[in-house]
N, C-alpha and C positions, 0 to 999 in steps of 0.2 A: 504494500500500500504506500502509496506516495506520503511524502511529508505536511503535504495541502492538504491532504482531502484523512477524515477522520469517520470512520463508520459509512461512508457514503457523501458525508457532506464538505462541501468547500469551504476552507480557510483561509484567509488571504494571510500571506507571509509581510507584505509590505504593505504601505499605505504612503499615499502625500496628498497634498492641499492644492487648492486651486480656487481662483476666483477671475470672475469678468464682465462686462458690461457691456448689453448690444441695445444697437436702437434702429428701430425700421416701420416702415407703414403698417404692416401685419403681425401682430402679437407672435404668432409663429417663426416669423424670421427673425422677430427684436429677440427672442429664447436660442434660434441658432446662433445671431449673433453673438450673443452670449459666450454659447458653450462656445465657439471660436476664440474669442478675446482669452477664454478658463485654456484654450489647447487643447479640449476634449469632445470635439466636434463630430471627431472620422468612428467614434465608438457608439457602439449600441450600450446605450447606458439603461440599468437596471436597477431602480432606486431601491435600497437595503435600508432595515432600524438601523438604529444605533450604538450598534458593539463593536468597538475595537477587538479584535481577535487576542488572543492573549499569546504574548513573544511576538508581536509585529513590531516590523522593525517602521520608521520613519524616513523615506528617502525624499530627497529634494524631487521639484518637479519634473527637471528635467533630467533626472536619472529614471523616474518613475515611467515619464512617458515614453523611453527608449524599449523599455521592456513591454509596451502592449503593443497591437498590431492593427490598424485600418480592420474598420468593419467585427472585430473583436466583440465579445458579451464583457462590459465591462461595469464591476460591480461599484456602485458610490453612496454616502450618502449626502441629497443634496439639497439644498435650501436656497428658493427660488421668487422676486416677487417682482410684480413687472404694474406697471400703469402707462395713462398719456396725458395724465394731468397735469397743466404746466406746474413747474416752481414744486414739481409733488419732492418730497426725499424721503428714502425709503433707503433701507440696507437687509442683505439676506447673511445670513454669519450660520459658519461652523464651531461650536466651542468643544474641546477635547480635556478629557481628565483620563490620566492615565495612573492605574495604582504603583506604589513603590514595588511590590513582588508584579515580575514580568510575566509570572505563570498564570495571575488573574488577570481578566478581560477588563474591559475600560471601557468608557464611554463615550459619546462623540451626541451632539445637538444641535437640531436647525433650531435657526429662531429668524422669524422676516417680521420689520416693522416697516409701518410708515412715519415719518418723523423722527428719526434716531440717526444719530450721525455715527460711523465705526466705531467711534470708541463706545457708548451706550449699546448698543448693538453688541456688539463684541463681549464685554461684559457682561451681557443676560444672558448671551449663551454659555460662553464660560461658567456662568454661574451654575445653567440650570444642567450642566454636563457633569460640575465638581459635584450636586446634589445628587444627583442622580448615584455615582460610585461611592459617597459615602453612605447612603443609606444602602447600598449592598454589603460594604464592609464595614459594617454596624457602629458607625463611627456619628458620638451621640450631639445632635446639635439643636439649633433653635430654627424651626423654617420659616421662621416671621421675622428675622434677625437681617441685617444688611448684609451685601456681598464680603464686606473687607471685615465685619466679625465673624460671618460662615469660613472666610478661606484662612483666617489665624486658626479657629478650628478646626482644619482641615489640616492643615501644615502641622500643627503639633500632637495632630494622630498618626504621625508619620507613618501613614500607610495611602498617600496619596502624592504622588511622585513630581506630578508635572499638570498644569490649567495650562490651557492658551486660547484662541480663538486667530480662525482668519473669519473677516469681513470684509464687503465690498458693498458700498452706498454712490447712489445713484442719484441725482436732480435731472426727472424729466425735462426738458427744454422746452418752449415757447413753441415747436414748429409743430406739433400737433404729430409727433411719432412717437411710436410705443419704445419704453424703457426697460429693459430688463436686468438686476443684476444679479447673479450667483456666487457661491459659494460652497467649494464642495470638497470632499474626502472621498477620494478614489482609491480603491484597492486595488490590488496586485495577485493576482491567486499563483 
């Protein structure tokens, strides 16, 4: 049995991030554009929950993208929000928590708002990703409590390794064409 695949099912061994911004008369093309600006256009993309696999490794983008191939099933998970409303801003973010032991799974979360700029964006999902892993490794906290005293909580349970988030925010423009912008976690099986 290969090293990917575990009782039948697919693993991915790698993951990296990706984000992009398209804009066009047709909500469908302002999405490809998108996925072109992200690099991840020529794949058949297959949206997945959100678990980091456990031992995945983290490769930059463009190591990642060498390794897939045109027309490929390629698994991501991705957060996606699009308008044509002038002056709209809007961001779509991946946030990742990853636990200290590499042999448990971790977590990854969309979040798309309208009105958030990256850094607020980016932070709610980071936030609701580090949540999410520490209530599986029973790690005791307040959920009504703010991000920066959830994540001192988090850090000094020292069994959550690494927060981060990519985002990418978007101001539809004035000319009356749809905005799209992404953000994604694509795997690598």
């Amino acid at each position: 049995m290969e090293s990917n695949q575990i009782a039948g099912n697919l693993v991915p061994r790698k993951m990296f991030f990706t984000k992009g911004v398209g804009r066009a008369r047709e909500k469908l093309a302002a999405f490809e554009a998108a996925l072109r600006s992200a690099g991840i256009e020529k794949f058949n993309l297959v949206r997945v929950s959100s678990i980091v696999p456990p031992n995945v490794t983290v490769v930059a983008k463009e190591a990642g993208l060498q390794e897939l191939r045109p027309g490929g099933v390629t698994f991501l998970v991705l957060s996606r929000i699009e308008s044509k409303e002038p002056n709209r801003l809007m961001a779509a973010s991946i946030g990742v928590a990853l636990p200290k032991d590499a042999s448990n799974y971790g977590y990854l979360s969309e979040y798309e708002e309208f009105g958030e700029s990256d850094s607020t964006a980016g932070e709610k999902a980071e936030e609701l990703a580090a949540t999410m892993l520490a209530s599986t490794l029973g790690i005791e906290f307040d959920v009504n409590s703010g991000w920066d005293e959830k994540e001192q909580v988090f850090k000094m349970s020292n069994k959550i390794v690494k927060t981060s988030d990519i985002t990418q925010s978007a101001v539809v423009g004035k000319d009356g064409l749809w905005t799209c912008a992404v953000s994604a976690a694509v795997f690598i099986l």
